[in-house]
Backbone bond lengths (Angstrom), bond angles and torsions (degrees), N, CA, C in turn:
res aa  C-N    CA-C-N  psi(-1)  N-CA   C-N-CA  omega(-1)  CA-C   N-CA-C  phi
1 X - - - 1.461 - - 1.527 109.26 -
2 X 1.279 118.41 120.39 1.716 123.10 161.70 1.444 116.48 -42.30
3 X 1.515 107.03 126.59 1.555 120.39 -171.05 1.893 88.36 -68.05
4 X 1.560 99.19 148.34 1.732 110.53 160.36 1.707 99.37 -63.80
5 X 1.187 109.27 161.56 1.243 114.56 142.86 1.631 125.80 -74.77
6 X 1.256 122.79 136.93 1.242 111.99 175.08 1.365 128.26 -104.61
7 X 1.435 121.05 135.07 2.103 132.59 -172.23 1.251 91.87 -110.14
8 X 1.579 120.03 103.06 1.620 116.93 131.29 1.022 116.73 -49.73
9 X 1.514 110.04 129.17 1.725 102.92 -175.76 2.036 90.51 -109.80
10 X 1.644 126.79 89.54 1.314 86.33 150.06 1.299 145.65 -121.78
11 X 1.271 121.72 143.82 1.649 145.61 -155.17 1.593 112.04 -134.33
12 X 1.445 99.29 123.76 1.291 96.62 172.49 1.940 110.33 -81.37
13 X 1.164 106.25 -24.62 1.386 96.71 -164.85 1.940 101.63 -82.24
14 X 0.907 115.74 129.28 1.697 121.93 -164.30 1.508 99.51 -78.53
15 X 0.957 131.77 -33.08 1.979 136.32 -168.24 1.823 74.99 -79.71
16 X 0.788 123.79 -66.37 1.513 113.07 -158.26 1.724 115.04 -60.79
17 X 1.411 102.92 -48.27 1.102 104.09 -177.03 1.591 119.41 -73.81
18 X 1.587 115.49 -23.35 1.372 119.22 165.72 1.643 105.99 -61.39
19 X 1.338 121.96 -50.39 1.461 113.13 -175.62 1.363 110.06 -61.66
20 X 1.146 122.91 -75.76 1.975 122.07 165.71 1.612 104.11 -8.75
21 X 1.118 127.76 -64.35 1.633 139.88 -171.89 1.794 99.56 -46.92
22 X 1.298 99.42 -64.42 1.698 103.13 -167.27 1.412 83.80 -76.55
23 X 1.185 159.59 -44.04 1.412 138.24 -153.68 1.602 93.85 -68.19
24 X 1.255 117.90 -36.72 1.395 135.03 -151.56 1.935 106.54 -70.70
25 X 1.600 89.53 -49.48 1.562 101.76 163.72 1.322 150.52 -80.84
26 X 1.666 83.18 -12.15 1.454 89.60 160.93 1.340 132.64 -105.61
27 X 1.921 85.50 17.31 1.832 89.47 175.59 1.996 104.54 -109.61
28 X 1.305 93.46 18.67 1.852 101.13 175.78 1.430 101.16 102.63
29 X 1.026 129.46 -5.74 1.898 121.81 175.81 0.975 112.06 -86.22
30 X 1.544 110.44 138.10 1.467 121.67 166.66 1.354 95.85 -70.24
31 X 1.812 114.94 170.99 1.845 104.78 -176.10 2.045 88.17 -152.86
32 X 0.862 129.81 -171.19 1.456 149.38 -155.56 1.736 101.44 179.82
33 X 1.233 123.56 143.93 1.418 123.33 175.93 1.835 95.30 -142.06
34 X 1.991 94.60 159.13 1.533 87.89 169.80 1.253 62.43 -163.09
35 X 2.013 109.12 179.60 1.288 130.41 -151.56 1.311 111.52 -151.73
36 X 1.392 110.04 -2.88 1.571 124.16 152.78 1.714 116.07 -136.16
37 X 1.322 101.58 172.90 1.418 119.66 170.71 1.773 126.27 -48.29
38 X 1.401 96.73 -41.54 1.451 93.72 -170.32 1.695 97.47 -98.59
39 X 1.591 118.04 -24.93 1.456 107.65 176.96 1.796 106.48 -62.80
40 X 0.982 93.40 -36.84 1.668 104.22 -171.75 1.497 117.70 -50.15
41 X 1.982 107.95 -39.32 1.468 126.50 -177.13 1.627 92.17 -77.85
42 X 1.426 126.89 -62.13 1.336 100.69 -172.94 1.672 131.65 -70.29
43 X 1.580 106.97 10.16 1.428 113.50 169.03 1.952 98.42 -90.15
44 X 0.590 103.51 -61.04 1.490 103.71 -174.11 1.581 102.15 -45.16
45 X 1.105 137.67 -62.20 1.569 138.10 176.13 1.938 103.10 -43.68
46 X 1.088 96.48 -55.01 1.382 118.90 168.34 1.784 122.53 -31.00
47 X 1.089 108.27 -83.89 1.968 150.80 178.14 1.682 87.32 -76.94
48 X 0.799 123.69 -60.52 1.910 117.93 -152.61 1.769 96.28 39.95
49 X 1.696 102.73 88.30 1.765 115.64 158.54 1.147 108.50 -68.04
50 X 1.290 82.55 152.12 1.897 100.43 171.70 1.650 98.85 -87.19
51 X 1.032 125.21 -27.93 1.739 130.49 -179.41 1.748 114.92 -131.07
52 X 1.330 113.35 117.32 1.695 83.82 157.50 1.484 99.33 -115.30
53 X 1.573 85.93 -174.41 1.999 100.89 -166.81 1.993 88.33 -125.15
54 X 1.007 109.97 143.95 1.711 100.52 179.45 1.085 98.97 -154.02
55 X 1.403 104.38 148.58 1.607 130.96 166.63 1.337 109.48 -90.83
56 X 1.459 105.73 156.72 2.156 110.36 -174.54 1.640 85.93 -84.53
57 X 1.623 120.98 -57.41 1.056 128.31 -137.89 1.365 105.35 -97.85
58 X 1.210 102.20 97.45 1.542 126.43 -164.60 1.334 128.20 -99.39
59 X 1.643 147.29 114.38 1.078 135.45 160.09 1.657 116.01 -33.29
60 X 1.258 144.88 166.95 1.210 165.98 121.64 1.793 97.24 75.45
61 X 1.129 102.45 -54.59 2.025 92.33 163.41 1.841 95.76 -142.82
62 X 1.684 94.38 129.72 1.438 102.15 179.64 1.560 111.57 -75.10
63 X 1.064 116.41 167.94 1.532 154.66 170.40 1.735 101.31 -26.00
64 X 1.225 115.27 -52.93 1.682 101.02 -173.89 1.660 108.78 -84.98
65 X 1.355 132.07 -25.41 0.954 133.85 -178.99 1.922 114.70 -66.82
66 X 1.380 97.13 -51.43 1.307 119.10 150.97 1.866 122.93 -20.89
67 X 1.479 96.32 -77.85 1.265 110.77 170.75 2.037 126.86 -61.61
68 X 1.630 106.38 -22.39 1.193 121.11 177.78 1.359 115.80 -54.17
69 X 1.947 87.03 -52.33 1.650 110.15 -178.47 1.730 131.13 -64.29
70 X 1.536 97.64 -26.99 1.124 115.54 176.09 1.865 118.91 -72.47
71 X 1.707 102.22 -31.47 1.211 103.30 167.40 1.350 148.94 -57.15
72 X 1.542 80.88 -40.52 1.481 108.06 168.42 1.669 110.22 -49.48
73 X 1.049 122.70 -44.52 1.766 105.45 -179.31 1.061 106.48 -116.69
74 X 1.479 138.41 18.63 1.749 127.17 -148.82 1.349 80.03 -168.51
75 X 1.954 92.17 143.51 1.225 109.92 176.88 1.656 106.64 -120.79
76 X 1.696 107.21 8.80 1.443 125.29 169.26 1.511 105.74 -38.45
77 X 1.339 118.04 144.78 1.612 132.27 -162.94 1.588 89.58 -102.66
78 X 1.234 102.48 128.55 1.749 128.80 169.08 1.090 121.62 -108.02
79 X 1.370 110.04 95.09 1.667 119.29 175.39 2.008 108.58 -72.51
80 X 1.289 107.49 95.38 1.827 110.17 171.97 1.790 112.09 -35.79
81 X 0.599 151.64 95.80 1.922 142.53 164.35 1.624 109.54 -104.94
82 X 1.878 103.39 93.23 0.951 88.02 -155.85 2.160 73.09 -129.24
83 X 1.568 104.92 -178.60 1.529 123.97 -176.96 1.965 92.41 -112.06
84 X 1.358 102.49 3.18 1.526 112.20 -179.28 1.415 116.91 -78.77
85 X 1.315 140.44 89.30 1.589 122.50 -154.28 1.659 107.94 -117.63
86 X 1.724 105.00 -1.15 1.262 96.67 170.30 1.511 145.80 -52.29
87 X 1.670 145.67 165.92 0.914 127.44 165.10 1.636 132.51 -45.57
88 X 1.664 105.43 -56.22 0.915 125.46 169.29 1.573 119.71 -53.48
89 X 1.200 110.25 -35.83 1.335 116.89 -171.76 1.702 110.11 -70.66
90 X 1.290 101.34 -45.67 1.643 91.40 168.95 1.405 121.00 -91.51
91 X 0.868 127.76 -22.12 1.962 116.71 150.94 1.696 104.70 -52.09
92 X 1.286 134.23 -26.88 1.718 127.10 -167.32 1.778 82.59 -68.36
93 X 1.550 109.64 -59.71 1.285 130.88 -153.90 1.396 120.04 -51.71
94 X 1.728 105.41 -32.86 1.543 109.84 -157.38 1.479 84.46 -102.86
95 X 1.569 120.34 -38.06 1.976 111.62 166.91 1.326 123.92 -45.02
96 X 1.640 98.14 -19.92 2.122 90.50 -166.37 1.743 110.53 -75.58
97 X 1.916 86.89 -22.23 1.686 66.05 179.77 2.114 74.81 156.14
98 X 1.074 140.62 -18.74 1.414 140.93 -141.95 1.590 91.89 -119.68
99 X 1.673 84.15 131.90 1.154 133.59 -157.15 2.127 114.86 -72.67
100 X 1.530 89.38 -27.84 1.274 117.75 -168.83 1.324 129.46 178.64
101 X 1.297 112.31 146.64 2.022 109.25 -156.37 1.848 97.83 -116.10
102 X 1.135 106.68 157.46 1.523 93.09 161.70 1.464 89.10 -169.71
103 X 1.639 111.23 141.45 1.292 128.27 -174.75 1.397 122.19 -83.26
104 X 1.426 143.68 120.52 1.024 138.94 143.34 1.436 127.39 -62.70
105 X 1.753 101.45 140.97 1.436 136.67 -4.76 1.662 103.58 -61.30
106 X 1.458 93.10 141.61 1.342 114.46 176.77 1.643 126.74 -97.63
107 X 0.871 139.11 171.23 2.089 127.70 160.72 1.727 90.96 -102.96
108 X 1.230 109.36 132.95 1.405 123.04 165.74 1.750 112.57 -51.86
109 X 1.179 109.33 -41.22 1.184 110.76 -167.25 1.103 104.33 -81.49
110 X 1.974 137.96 -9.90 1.141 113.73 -171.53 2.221 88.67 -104.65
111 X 1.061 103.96 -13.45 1.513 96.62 -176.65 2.018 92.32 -62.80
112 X 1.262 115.06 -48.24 1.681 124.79 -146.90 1.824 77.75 -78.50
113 X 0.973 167.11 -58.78 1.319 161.41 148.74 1.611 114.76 -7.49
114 X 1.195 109.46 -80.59 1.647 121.45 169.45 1.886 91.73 -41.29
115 X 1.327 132.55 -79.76 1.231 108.57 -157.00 1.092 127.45 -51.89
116 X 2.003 120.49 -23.51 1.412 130.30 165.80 1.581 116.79 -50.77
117 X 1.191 104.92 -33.47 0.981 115.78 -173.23 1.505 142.87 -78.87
118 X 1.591 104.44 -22.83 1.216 154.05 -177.52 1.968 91.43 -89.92
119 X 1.705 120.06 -66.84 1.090 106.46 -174.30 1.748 124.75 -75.51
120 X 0.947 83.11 13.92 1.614 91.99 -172.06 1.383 100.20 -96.59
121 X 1.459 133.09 -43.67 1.582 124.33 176.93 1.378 105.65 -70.35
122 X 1.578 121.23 -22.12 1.589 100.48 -179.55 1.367 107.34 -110.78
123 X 1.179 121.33 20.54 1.936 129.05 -176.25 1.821 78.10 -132.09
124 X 1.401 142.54 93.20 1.438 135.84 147.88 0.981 115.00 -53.86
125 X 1.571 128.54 148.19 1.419 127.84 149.29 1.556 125.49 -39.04
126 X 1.456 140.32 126.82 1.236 141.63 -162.65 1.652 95.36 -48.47
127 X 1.416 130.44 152.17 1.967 124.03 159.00 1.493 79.61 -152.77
128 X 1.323 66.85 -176.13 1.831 97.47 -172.04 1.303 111.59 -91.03
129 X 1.070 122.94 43.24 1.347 122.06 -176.19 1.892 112.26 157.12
130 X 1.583 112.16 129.19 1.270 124.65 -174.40 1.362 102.49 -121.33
131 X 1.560 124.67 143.61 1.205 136.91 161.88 1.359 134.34 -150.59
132 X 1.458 100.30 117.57 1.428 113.72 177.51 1.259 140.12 -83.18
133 X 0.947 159.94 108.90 1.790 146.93 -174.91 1.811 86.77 53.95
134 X 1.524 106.44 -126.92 1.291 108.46 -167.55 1.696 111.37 -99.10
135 X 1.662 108.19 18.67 1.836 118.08 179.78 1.313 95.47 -78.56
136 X 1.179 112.94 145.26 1.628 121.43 153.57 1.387 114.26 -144.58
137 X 1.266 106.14 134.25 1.427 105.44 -156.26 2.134 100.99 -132.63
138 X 1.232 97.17 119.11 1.439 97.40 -160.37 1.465 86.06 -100.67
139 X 1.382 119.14 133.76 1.349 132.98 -174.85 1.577 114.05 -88.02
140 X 1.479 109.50 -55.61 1.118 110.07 -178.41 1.809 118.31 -69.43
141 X 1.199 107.67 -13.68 1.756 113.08 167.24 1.152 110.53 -119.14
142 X 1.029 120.28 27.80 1.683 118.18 156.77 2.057 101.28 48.44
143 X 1.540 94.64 52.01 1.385 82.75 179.24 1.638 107.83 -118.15
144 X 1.313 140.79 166.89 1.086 128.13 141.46 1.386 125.53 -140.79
145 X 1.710 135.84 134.78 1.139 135.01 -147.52 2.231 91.97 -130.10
146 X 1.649 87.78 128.54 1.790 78.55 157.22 1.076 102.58 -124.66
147 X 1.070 113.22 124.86 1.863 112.89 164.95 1.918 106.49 100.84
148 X 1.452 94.88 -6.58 1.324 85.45 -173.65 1.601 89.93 101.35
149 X 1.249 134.71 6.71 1.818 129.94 163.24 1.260 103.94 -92.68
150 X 1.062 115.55 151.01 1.163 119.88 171.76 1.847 120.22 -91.57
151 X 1.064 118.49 149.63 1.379 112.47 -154.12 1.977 107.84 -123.94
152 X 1.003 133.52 77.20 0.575 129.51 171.09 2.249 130.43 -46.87
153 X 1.045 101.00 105.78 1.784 108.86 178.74 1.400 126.22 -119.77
154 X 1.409 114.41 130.77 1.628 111.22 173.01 2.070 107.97 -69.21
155 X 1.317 111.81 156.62 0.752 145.36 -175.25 1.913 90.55 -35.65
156 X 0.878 133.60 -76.85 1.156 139.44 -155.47 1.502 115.01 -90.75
157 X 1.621 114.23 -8.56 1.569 136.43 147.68 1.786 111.80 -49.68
158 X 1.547 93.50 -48.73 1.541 110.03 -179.01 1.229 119.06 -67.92
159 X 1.645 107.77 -48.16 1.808 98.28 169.49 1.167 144.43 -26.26
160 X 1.635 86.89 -55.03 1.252 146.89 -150.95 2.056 101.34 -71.16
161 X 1.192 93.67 -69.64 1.365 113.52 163.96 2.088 123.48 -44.57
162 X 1.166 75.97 -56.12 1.874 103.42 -177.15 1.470 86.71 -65.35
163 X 1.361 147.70 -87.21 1.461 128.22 -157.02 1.595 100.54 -65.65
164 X 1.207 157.56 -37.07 1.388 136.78 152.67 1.648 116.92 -26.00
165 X 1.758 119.82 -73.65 0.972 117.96 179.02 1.906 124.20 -45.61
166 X 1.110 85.48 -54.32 1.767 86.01 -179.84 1.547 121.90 -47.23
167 X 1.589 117.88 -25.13 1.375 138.10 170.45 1.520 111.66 -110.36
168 X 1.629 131.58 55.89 0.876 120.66 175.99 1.876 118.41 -63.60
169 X 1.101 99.40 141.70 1.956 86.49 -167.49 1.278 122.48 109.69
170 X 1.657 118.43 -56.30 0.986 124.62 -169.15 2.130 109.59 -87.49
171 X 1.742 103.53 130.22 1.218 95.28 -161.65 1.831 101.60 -88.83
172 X 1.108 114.16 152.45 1.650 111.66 179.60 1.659 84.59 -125.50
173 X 1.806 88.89 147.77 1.421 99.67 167.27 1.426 132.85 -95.22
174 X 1.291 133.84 174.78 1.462 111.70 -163.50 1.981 103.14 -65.77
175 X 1.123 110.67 -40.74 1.497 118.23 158.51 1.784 114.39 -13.07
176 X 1.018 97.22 -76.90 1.260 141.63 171.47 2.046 92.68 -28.58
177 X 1.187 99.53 -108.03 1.187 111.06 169.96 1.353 130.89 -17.75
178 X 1.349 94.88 -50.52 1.740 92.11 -173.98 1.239 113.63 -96.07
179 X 1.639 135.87 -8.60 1.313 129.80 142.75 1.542 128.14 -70.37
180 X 1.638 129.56 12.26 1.220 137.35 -166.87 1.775 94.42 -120.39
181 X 1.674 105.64 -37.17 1.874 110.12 -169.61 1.655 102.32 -116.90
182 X 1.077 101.51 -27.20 1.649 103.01 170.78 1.068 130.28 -139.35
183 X 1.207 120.20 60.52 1.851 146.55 -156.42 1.541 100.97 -88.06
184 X 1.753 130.21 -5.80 1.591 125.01 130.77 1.450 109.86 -50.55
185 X 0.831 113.87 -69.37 1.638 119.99 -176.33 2.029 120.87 -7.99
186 X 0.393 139.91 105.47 2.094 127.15 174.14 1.400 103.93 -77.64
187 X 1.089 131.62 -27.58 2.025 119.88 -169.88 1.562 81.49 119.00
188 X 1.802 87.11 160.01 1.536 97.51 165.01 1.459 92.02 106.85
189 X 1.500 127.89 -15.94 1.770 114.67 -166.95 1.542 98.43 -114.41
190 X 1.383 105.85 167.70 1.837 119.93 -174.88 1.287 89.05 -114.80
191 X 1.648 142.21 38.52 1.296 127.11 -161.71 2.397 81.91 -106.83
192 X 0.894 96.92 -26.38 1.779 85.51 175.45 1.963 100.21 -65.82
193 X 1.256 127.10 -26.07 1.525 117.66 -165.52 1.602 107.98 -94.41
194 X 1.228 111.55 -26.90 1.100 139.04 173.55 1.958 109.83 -53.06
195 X 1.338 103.92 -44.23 1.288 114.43 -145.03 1.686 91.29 -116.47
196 X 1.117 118.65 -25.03 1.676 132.98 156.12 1.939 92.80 -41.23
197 X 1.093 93.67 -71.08 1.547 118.10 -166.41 1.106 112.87 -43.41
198 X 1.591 119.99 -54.27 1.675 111.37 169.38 1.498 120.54 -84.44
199 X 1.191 105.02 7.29 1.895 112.76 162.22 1.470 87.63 -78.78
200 X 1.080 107.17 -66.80 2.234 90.58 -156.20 1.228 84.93 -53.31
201 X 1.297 141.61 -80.28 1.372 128.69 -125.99 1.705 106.94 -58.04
202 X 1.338 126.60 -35.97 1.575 136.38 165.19 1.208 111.38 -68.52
203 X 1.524 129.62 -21.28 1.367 111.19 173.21 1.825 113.14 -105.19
204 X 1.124 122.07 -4.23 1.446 126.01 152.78 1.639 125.72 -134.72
205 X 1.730 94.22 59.08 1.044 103.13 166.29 1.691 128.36 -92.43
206 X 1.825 88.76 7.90 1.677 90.99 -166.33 1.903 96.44 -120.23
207 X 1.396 101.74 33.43 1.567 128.69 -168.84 1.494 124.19 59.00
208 X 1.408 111.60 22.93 1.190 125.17 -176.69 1.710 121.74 -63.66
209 X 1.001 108.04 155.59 1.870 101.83 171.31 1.465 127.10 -55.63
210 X 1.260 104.55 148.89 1.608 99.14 177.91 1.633 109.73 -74.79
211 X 1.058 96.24 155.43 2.053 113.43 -162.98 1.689 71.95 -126.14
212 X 0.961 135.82 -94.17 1.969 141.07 -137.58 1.653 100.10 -75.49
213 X 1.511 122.07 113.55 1.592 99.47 -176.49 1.964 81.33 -133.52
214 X 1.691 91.70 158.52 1.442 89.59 -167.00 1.428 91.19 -92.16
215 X 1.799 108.00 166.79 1.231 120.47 172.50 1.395 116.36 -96.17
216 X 0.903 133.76 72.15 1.897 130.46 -163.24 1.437 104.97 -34.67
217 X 1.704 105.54 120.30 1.078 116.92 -175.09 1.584 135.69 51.71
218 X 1.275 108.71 36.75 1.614 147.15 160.85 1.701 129.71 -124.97
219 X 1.801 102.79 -74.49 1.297 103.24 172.50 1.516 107.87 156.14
220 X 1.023 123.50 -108.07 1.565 114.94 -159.44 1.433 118.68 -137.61
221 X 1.066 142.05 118.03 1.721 126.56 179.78 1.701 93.10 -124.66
222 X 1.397 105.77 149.64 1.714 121.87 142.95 1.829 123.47 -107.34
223 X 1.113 84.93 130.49 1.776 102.13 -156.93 1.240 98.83 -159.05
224 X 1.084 105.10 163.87 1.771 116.12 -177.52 1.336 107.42 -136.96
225 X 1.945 113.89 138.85 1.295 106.12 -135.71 1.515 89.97 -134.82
């Protein structure tokens, strides 16, 4: 079965953020909610969304600080939902790190649009071919080239690789990973760190830059740095 996409929704105000949630689910998204700043950061470390939705005006740490932190390791798209409509306020908003602003009161239908829209540049249509910095990874021939080398990978090297590339940016946790490439697996194995390991060594074996860098105490992204 195809994973939902997942919307952190966080909102301090609960009527709002409960409606966002069911609007959210009844448009096919899985969703996560929190009601402050710092619950919100340990759901996201937590969940790793494919989207969040955020408020500025935040219990215990507000909305831009929030979003600052999130930048730092995540290239996850931040929709602003803020009662903040100043000039300044959305230049503060879209600098912290956020992806997109939208004013309250809002139309549901134009927030549930923007997030399609948002997941669609970082969810691509499937092609025959992915490319990163200098990776290129030909799908339909099971090939992959850095630099113009050719890269030789086992079957499950390739998976492995291919759901990284398709989400460049976005960090997955070892969790993550090994129920998407090794969903036999139960937990309990080092076979995701293991297998990290013979990706770098095949993908900068020709002294090239690192593409896969770990997230200390999260998990894994490919990005170019």
């Amino acid at each position: 079965m195809e994973r939902k996409p997942l919307v952190l929704v966080i909102e301090d105000e609960k009527d709002i953020a409960r409606f966002i949630e069911l609007e959210l689910a009844a448009e096919g998204y899985a969703t996560e909610v929190a009601f402050d700043g710092v619950t919100g950061l340990s759901k996201f470390r937590e969940v790793n969304p494919d989207l969040v939705i955020l408020d500025l005006m935040l219990p215990v740490l507000d909305g831009l600080e929030v979003a600052r932190r999130i930048r730092k390791t995540s290239n996850t798209p931040i929709i602003i939902l803020t009662a903040k409509d100043g000039i300044q306020d959305k230049v503060e908003g879209l600098d912290s790190g956020a992806d997109d602003y939208l004013i309250k009161p809002f139309s549901i239908e134009e927030l549930l649009a923007r997030v399609r829209a948002h997941l669609r540049r970082v969810n691509p249509a499937v092609t025959g071919e992915v490319r990163v910095a200098d990776l290129v990874m030909n799908l339909d021939g099971r090939e992959i080239f850095r630099g113009g080398r050719r890269v030789e990978l086992s079957a499950k090297e390739f998976e492995l690789l291919e759901l990284l590339a398709r989400n460049p940016g976005k960090v997955f946790s070892r969790f993550e990973i090994e129920e998407k490439v090794w969903p036999e697996y139960t937990g309990g194995s080092n076979v995701v760190d293991v297998y990290i390991g013979y990706l770098r060594r095949k993908l900068e074996e020709g002294g090239e830059r690192r593409l896969i860098h770990t997230v200390r105490g999260v998990g894994y992204v490919l990005r170019e740095e």
